[in-house]
C-alpha positions as CSV (number, residue, x, y, z in Angstrom):
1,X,22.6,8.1,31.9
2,X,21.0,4.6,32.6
3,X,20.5,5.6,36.1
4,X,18.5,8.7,34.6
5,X,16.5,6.3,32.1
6,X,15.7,4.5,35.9
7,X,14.7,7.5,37.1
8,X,12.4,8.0,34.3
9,X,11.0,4.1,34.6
10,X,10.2,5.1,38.5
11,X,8.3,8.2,37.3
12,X,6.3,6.0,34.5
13,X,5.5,3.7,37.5
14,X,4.2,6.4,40.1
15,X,2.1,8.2,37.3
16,X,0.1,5.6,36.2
17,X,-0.9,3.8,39.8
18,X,-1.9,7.1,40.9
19,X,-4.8,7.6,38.1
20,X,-5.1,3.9,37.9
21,X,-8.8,2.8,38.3
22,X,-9.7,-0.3,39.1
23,X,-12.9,-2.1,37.2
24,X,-15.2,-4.2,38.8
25,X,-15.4,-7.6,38.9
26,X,-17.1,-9.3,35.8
27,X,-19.2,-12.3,35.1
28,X,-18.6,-14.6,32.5
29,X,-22.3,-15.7,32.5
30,X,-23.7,-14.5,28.9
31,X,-27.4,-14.3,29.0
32,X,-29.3,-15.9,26.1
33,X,-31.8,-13.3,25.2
34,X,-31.9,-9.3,26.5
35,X,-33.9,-6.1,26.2
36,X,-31.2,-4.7,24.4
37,X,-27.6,-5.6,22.6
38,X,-25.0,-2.7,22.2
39,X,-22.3,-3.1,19.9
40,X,-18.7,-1.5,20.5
41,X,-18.6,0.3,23.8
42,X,-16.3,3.2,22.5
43,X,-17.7,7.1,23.0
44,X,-21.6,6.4,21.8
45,X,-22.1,2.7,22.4
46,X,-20.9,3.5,26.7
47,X,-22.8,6.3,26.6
48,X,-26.2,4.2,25.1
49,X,-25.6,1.2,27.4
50,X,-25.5,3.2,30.5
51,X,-28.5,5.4,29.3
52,X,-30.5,2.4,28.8
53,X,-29.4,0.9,31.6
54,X,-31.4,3.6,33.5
55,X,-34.7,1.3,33.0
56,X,-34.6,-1.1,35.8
57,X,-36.9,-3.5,33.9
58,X,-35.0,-3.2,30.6
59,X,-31.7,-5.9,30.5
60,X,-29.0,-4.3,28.3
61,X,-25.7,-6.4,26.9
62,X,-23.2,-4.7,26.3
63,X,-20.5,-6.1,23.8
64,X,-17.0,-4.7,23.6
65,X,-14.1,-6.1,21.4
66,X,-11.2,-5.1,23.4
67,X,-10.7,-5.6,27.1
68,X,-10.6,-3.0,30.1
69,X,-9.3,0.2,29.6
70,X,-5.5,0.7,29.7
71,X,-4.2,1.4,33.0
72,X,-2.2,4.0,31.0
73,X,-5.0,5.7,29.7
74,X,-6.2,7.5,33.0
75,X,-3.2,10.0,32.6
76,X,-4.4,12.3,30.3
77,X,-0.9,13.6,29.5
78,X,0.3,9.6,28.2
79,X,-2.7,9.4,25.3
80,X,-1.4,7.7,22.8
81,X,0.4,5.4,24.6
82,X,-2.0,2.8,23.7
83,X,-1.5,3.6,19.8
84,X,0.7,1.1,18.3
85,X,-0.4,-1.3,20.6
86,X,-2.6,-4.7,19.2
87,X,-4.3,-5.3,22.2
88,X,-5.8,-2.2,22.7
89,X,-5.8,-0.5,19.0
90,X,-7.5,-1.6,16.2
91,X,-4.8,-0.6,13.8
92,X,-6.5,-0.1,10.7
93,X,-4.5,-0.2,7.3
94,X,-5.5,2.3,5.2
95,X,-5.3,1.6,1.1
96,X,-2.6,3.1,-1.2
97,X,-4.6,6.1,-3.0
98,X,-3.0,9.6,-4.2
99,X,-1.4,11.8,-1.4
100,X,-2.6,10.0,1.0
101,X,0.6,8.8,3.2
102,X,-2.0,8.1,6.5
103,X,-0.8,4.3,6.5
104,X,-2.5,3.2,9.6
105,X,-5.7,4.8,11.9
106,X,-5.5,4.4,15.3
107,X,-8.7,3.4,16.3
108,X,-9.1,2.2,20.0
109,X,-10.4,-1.5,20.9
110,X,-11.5,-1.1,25.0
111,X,-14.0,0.1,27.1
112,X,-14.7,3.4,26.5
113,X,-13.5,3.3,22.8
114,X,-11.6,6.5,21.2
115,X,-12.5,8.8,24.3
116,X,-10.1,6.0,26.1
117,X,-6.9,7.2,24.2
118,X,-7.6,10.1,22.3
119,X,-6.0,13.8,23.6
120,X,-8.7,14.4,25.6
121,X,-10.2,17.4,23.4
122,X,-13.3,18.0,23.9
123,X,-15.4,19.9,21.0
124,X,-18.5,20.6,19.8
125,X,-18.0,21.7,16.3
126,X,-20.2,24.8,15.5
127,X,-23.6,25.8,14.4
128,X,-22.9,25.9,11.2
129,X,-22.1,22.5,10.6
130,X,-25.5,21.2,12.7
131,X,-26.7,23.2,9.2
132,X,-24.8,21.0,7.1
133,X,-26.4,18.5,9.0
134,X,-29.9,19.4,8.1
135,X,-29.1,20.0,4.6
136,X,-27.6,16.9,3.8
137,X,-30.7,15.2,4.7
138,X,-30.5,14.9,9.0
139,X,-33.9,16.8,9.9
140,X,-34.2,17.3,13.6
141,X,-30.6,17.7,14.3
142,X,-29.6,21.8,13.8
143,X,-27.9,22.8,16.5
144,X,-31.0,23.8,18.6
145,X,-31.7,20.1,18.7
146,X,-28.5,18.8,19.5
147,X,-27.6,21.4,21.7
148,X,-29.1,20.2,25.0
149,X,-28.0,16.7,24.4
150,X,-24.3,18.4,24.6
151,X,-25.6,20.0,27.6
152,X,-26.9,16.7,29.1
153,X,-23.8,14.8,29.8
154,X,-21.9,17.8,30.6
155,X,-20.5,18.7,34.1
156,X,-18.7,21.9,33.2
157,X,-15.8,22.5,36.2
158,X,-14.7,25.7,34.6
159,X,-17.2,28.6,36.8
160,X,-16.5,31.3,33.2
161,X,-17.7,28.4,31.1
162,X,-20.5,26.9,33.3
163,X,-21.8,30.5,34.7
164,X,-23.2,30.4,30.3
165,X,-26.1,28.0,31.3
166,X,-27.3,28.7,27.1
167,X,-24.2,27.0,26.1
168,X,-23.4,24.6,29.2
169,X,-24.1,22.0,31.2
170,X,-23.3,21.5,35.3
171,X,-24.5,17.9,36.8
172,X,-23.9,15.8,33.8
173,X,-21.6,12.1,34.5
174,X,-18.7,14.0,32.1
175,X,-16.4,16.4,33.2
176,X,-15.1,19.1,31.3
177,X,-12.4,21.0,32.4
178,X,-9.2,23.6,30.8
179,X,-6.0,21.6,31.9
180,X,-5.4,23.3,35.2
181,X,-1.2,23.9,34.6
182,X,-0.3,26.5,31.9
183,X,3.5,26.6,31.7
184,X,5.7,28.7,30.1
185,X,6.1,27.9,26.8
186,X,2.2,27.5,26.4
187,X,1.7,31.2,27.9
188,X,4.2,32.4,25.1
189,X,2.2,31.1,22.4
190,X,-1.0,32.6,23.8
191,X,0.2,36.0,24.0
192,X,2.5,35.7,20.1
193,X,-1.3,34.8,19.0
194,X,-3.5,37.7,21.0
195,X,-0.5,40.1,19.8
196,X,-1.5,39.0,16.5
197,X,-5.2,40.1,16.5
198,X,-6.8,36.4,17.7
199,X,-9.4,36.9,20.1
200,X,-10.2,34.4,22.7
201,X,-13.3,32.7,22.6
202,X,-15.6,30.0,23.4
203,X,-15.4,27.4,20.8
204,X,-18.1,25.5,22.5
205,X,-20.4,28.0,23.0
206,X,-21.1,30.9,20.6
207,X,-18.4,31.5,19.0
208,X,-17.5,30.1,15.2
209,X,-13.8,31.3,15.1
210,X,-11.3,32.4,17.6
211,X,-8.3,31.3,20.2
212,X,-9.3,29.3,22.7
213,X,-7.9,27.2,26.1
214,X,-9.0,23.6,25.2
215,X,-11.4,22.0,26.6
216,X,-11.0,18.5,28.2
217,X,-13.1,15.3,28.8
218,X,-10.8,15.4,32.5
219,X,-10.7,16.0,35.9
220,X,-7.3,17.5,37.1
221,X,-5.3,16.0,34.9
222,X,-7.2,12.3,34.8
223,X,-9.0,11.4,31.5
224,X,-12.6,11.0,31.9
225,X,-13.1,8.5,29.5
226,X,-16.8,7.4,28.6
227,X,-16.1,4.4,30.3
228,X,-15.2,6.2,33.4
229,X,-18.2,9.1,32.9
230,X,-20.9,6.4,31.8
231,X,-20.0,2.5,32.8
232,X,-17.8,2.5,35.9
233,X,-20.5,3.3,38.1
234,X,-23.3,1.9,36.5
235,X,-21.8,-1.7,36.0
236,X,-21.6,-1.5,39.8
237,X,-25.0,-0.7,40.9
238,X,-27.2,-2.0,38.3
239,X,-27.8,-5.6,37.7
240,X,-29.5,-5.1,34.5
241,X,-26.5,-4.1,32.6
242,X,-24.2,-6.7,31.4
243,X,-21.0,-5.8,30.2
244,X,-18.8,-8.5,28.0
245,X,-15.2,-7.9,27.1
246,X,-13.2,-9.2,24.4
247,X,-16.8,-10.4,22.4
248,X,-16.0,-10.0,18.9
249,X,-19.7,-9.5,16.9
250,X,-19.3,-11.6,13.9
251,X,-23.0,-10.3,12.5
252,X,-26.5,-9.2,13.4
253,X,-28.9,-11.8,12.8
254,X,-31.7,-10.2,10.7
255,X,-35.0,-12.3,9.8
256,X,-34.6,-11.9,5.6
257,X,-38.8,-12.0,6.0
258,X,-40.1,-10.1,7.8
259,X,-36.6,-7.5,8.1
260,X,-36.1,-7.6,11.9
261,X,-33.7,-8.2,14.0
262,X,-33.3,-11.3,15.8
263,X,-29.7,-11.7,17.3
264,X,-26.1,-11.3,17.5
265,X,-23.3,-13.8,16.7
266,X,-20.5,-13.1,18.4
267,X,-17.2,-15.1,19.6
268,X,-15.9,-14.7,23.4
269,X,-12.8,-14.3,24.7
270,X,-12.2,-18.6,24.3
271,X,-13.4,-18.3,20.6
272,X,-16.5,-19.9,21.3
273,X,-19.5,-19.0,18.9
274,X,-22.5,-17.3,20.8
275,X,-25.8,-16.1,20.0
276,X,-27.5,-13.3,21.9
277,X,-31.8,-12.6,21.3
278,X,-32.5,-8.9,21.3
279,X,-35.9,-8.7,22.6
280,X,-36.5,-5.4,21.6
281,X,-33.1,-3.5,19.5
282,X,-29.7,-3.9,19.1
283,X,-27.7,-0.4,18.4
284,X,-24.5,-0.8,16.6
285,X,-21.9,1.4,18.1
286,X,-18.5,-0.1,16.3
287,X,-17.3,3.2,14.7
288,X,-17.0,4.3,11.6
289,X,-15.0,1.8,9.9
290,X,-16.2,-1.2,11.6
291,X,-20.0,-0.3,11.6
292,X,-20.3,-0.2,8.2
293,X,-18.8,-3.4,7.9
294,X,-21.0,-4.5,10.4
295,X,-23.6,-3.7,8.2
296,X,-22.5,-5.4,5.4
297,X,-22.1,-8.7,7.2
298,X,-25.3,-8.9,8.6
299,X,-26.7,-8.4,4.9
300,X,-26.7,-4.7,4.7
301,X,-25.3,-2.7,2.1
302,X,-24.4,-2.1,-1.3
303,X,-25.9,-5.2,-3.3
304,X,-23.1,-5.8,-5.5
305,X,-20.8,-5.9,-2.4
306,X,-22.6,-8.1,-0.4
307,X,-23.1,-10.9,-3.7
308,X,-19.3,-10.3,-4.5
309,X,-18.7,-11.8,-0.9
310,X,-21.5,-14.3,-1.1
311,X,-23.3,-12.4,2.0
312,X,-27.1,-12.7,1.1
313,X,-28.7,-9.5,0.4
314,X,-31.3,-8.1,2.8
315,X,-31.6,-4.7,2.3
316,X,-29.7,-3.1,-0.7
317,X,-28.3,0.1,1.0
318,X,-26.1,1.6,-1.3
319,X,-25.0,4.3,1.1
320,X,-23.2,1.8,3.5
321,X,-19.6,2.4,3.7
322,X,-19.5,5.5,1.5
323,X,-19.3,9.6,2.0
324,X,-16.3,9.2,4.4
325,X,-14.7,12.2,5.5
326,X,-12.3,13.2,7.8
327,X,-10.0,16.5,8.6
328,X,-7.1,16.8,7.0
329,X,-3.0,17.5,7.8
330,X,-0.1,17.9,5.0
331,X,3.3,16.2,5.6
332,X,5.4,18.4,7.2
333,X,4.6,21.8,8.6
334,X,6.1,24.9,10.4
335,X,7.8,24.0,13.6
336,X,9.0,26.5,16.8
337,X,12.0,25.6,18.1
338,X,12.1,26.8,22.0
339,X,15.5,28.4,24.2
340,X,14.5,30.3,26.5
341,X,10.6,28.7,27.6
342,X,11.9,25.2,27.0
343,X,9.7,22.4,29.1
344,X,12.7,19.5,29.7
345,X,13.4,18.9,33.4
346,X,15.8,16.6,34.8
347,X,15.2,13.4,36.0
348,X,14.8,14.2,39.1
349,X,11.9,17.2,38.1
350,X,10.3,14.6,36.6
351,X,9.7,12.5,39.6
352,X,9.0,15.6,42.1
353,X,6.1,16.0,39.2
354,X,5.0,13.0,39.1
355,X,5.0,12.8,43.3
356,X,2.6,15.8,42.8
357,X,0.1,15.1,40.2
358,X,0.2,11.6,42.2
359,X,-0.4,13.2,45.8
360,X,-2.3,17.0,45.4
361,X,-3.1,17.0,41.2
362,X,-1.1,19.8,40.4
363,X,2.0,20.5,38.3
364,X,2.5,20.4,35.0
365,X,1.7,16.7,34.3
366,X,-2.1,17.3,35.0
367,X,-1.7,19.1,31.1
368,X,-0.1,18.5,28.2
369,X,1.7,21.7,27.1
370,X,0.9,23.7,24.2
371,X,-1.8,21.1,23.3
372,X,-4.3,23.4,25.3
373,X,-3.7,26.4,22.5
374,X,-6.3,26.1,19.3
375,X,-7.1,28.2,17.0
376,X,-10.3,27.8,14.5
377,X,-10.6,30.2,11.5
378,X,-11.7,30.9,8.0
379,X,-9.0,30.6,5.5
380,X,-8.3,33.2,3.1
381,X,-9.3,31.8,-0.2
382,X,-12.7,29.9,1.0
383,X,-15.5,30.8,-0.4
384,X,-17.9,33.3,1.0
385,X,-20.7,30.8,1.1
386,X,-19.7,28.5,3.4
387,X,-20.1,30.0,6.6
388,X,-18.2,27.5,8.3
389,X,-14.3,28.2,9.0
390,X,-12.1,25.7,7.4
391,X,-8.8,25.8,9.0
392,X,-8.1,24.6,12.7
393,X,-4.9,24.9,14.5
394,X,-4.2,22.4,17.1
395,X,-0.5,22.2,18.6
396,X,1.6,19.4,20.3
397,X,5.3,19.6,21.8
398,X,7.7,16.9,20.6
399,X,11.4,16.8,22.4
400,X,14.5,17.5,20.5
401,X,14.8,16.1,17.4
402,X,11.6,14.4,17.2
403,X,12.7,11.1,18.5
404,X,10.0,9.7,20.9
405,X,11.7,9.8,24.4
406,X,11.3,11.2,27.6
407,X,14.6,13.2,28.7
408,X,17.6,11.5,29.4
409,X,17.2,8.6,27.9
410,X,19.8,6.6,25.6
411,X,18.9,4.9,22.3
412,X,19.4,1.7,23.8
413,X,17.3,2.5,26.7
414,X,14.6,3.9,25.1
415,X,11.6,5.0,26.5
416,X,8.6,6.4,24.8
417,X,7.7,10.2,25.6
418,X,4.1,9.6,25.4
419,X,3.4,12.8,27.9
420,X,2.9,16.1,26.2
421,X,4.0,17.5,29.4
422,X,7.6,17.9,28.1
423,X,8.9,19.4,24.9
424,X,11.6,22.1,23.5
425,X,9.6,22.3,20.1
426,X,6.2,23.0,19.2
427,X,4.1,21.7,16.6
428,X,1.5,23.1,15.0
429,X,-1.0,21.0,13.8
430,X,-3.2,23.0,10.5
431,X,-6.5,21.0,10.0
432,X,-8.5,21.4,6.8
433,X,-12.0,21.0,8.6
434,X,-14.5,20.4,5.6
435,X,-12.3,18.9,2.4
436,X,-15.0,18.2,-0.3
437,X,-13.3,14.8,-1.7
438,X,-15.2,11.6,0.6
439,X,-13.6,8.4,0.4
440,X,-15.7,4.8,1.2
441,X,-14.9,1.5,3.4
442,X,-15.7,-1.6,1.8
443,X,-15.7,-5.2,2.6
444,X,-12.4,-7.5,2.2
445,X,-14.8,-9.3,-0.5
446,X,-12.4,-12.3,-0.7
447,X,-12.1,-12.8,3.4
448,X,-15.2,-10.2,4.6
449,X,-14.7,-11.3,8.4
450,X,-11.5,-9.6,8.2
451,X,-10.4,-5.7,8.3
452,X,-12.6,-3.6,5.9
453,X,-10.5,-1.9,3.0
454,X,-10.5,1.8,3.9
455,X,-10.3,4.4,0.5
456,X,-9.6,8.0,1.8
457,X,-9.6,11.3,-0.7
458,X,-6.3,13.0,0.7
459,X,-5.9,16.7,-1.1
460,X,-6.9,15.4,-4.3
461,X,-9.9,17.9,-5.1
462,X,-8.6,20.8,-6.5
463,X,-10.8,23.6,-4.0
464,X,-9.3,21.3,-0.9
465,X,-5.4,22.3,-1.8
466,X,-5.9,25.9,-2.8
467,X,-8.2,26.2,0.6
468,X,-6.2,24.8,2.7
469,X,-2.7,26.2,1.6
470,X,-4.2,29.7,1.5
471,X,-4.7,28.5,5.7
472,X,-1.7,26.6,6.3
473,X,0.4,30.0,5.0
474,X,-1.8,32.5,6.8
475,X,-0.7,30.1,10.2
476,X,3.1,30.2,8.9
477,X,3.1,33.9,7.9
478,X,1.6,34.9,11.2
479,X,4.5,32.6,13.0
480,X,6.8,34.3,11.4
481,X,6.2,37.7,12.2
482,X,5.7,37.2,15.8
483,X,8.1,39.5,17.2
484,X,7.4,37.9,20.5
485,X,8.5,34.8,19.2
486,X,11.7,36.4,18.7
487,X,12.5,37.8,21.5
488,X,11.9,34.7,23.6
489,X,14.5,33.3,21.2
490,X,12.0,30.6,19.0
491,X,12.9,30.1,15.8
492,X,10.0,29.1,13.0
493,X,11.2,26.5,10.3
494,X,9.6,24.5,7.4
495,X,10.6,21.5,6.0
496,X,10.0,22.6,2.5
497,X,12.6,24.4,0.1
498,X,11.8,24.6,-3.7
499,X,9.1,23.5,-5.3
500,X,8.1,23.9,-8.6
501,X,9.7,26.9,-9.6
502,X,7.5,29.0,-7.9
503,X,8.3,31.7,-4.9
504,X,9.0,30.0,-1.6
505,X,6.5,31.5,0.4
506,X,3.4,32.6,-2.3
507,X,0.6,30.9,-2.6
508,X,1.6,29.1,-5.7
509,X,4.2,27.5,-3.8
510,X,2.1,26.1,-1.1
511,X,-0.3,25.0,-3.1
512,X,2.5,23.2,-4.8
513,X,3.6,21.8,-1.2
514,X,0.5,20.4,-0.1
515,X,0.2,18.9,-3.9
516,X,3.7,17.1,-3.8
517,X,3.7,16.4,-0.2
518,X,0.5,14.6,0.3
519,X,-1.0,14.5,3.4
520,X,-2.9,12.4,6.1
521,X,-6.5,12.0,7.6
522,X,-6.2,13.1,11.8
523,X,-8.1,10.0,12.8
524,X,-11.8,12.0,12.4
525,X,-13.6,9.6,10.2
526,X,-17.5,10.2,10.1
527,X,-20.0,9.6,7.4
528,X,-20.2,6.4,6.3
529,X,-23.5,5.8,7.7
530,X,-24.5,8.9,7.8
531,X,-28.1,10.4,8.7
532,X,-30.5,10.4,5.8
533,X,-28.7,7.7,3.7
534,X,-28.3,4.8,5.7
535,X,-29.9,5.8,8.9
536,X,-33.3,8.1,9.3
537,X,-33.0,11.0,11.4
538,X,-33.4,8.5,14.5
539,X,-31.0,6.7,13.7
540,X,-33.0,4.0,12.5
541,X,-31.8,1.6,10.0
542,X,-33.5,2.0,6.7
543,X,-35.5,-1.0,5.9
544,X,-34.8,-3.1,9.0
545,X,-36.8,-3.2,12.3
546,X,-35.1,-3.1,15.5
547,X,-31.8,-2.0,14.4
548,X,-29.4,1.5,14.5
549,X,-26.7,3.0,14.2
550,X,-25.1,5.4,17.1
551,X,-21.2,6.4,16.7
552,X,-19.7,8.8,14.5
553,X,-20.3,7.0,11.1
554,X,-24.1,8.5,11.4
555,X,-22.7,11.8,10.5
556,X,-23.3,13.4,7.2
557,X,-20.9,16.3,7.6
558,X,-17.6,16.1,9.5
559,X,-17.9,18.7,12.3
560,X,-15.2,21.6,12.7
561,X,-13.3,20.0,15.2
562,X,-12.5,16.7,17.6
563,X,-15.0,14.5,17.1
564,X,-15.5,12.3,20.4
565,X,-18.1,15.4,21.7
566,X,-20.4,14.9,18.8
567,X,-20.3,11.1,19.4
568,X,-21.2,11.2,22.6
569,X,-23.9,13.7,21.7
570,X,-25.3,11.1,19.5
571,X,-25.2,8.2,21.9
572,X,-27.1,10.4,24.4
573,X,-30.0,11.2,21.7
574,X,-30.0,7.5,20.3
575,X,-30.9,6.4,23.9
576,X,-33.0,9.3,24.1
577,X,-34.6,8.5,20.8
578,X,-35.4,4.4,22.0
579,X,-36.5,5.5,25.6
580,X,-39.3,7.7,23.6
581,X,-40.5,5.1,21.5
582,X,-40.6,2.1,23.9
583,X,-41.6,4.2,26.9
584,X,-43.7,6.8,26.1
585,X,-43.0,10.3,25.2
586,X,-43.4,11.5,28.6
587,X,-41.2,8.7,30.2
588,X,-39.3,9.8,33.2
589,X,-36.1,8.5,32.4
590,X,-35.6,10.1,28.9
């Protein structure tokens, strides 16, 4: 057994040297006054910097909490290996409210942000939330506007996909590619599904609902993280980008006069206090929790907030920190328990795969399993006006019972199975995509500089629980009928028994479920400076020169699915959106 649990430590090794990229040299040397100041470099603020960076003449600083990315992080079958780690994760607590068991966000502190140790998903959402977009006040961005910003950063590796030039993008720094290994137990679950009536489909591109192979921000099996797509070269080659690591932005300076920006405060990696002049903007990238907090600190937000934490008031913005949304999951849920497609090697397996993702990129380490099945759909009981389908079912493979190691491995050598390469169960994960109940961030009033308090709305609207447990059985019943399923030998189980009287099995009694189980938020915050309340539909700050806001917070409506591909959308208009108004409409690099 220990020698196994060796073994195991030998493949961990091998894995990550061979995806490991090295960064680049960096100077310490912080420059007093720039062109530009980008806060946060996760998925929007990478993807702005290196956009702006473009300009030879413009200087661009950008600020990043965290350090490098994780050497871990380039497998794209390890994410969330980073999770529960300080250095690298934010780890925001989340405040006791009703059903709402979330506990702690993983929210990524390194270059390249969320897209740095997230499962590599990459989705669009679909047109109809672009509409929700425009309704709730964000004119200019329906899905004919956003749609060749997608396009833009894409270099689709997939010929089906990228052949669909209306839809997709060839040339772009980002590659998207379908995880290039299907095994077994991922090909059953496909064809239980198409047996069932699911269709495959596109769910970038036309289509609304469907089955689809997922789409990845990677390149045979290596995550192509924003800081990889949109820094790594471009800290190399240009010398107007400056990139600081561990710079923690304390505030935006903001003249209380004339309402412009001045500055940025920020401490460096010693501690030290330093000041930064932004010549021309400075675009806030922190994310959804900590932009709005951001905000607040620099003297923009709710009034009553900001005088409750003696911050002086420069621009009452009530909108700052609220409408916060997210997708939700309910505790517990169906589970397949594999015989005959099982994905557990031996040790030794493990290390032959590891020698060949390492040496040729192949096997079944350049995927993760069953996490490249998803299905989107309506569910049974939303209503027929909303056009957008509510219910999206992702999937993950665990090993045996649950506990998180790789094969072989003793309780008192334990080592983490962050791959989703290997499994003998199979999770399906059932997303509610658009719950109507919004929950706010607000300032730690008493100590502001530290982590925001973060209110979610877990199944507590009425609509959200009948919704979603109208979905959630419609995914169990369908499980259960599978006759392939059962002949491959899986086995569907639930964790729940009685509950409140009612049939097990009838709506009633999932409804009851989600009700007494709670649930948790799947680490898709948007909204809480969203387009049209705190932001114009440039991303503008309302009331303040010089400043905006580019990450996922700027968006009103939480898209039907991931949401690091809308992010990135947004830092690619943002920069578009600056290069216009300080260049010229017709500028050559917009």
């Amino acid at each position: 057994m220990a020698d196994q649990c060796v073994a195991v430590a030998s493949f961990l090794a091998l894995l990550v040297s061979s995806a490991r990229e090295t960064p680049p040299p960096t100077s310490n040397v912080v420059p007093t006054e720039v062109d530009f100041i980008v806060v946060g470099a996760g998925s929007g603020g990478s993807v702005v910097a290196s956009r702006l960076s473009e300009v030879p003449q413009w200087n661009v600083l950008l600020l990043e909490a965290g350090p490098e990315q994780d050497e871990t992080t380039y497998v794209a079958t390890m994410y969330g290996y980073t999770f529960s780690n300080p250095e690298y994760d934010w780890q925001l607590k989340v405040q006791d409210t009703p059903n709402d068991h979330t506990g702690v966000i993983p929210r990524a502190r390194m270059l390249g942000g969320c897209s740095s140790h997230n499962g590599v998903k990459f989705m669009r959402g679909e047109k109809g939330d672009y509409d929700c977009w425009e309704r709730a006040g964000a004119k200019g961005w329906s899905y004919k506007d956003v749609l060749p910003f997608f396009k833009k950063s894409e270099d689709n590796l997939e010929p089906d996909l990228a052949s669909d030039t209306e839809y997709h993008g060839t040339g772009g720094p980002l590659s998207i590619q379908r995880f290039p290994y299907t095994d077994k137990s991922t090909e059953l679950l496909l064809k239980a599904y198409k047996a069932a009536g699911l269709k495959e489909a596109d769910l970038n591109g036309p289509h609304a609902t469907g089955l689809d192979r997922v789409q990845t921000n990677s390149r045979g099996g290596r995550r192509n993280s924003t800081n990889s797509a949109f820094l790594s070269k471009a800290r190399v080659t240009r010398r107007n980008l400056h990139i600081l690591t561990r710079a923690l932005v304390k505030r935006v300076v903001i003249d209380p006069r004339t309402k412009r920006v001045r500055a940025v405060e920020f401490t460096d990696q010693n501690g030290a206090l330093k000041v930064v002049r932004a010549k021309r903007e400075v675009i806030v990238s922190a994310g959804t929790f900590l932009s709005p907090q951001l905000l607040m600190l620099s003297g923009v937000g709710p009034a009553r907030q900001l005088r409750e934490a003696k911050i002086p008031v420069i621009v009452n913005s009530p909108g700052v920190g609220q409408n916060l949304q997210d997708h939700l999951v309910s505790i517990g849920g169906p589970t397949i328990k594999l015989t005959r497609s099982t994905s557990v090697p031996t040790a030794q397996q493990m290390t032959s795969d590891a020698d060949n993702f390492a040496q040729r990129g192949q096997g079944p380490l350049t995927s993760q399993g069953v996490a490249a099945v998803m299905v989107r759909e309506r569910s049974p009981l939303q209503s027929r006006r909303e056009r957008r389908p509510a219910i999206l079912t992702q999937h993950h493979g665990i090993w045996a019972d649950g506990k998180p190691l790789l094969p072989y491995c003793s309780e008192a050598n334990a080592v983490r199975n962050s791959t989703g390469s290997y499994y003998n169960q199979i999770v399906p994960d059932i997303m509610l995509l658009h719950p109507r109940g919004t929950g706010q961030v607000r300032l730690n009033t008493t100590h502001p500089q530290e982590a925001p308090l973060i209110y979610q709305n877990v199944f507590q609207h009425p609509e959200d629980v009948r919704v979603y447990a109208a979905g959630l059985k419609q995914v169990v019943d369908r499980l259960n009928s599978s006759r392939i399923l059962r002949d491959e030998g899986a086995t569907v189980t639930v964790p729940w028994t009685t509950c409140g009287g009612h049939q097990q099995g009838s709506q009633p009694w999932y409804e009851c479920v989600v009700r007494s189980s709670g649930g948790t938020s799947w680490g898709h915050g948007v909204g809480t400076c969203s387009i049209g309340r705190v932001v114009d539909s440039r991303l503008r700050v309302k009331g303040v020169q010089g400043l905006r806001v580019a990450d996922a917070s700027v968006m009103p409506c939480v898209p039907g699915g991931n949401t690091n591909g809308p992010t990135i959308m947004i830092g690619e208009r943002a920069a578009h959106f600056i290069k216009e108004e300080h260049r010229g409409r017709h500028c050559r690099h917009c």
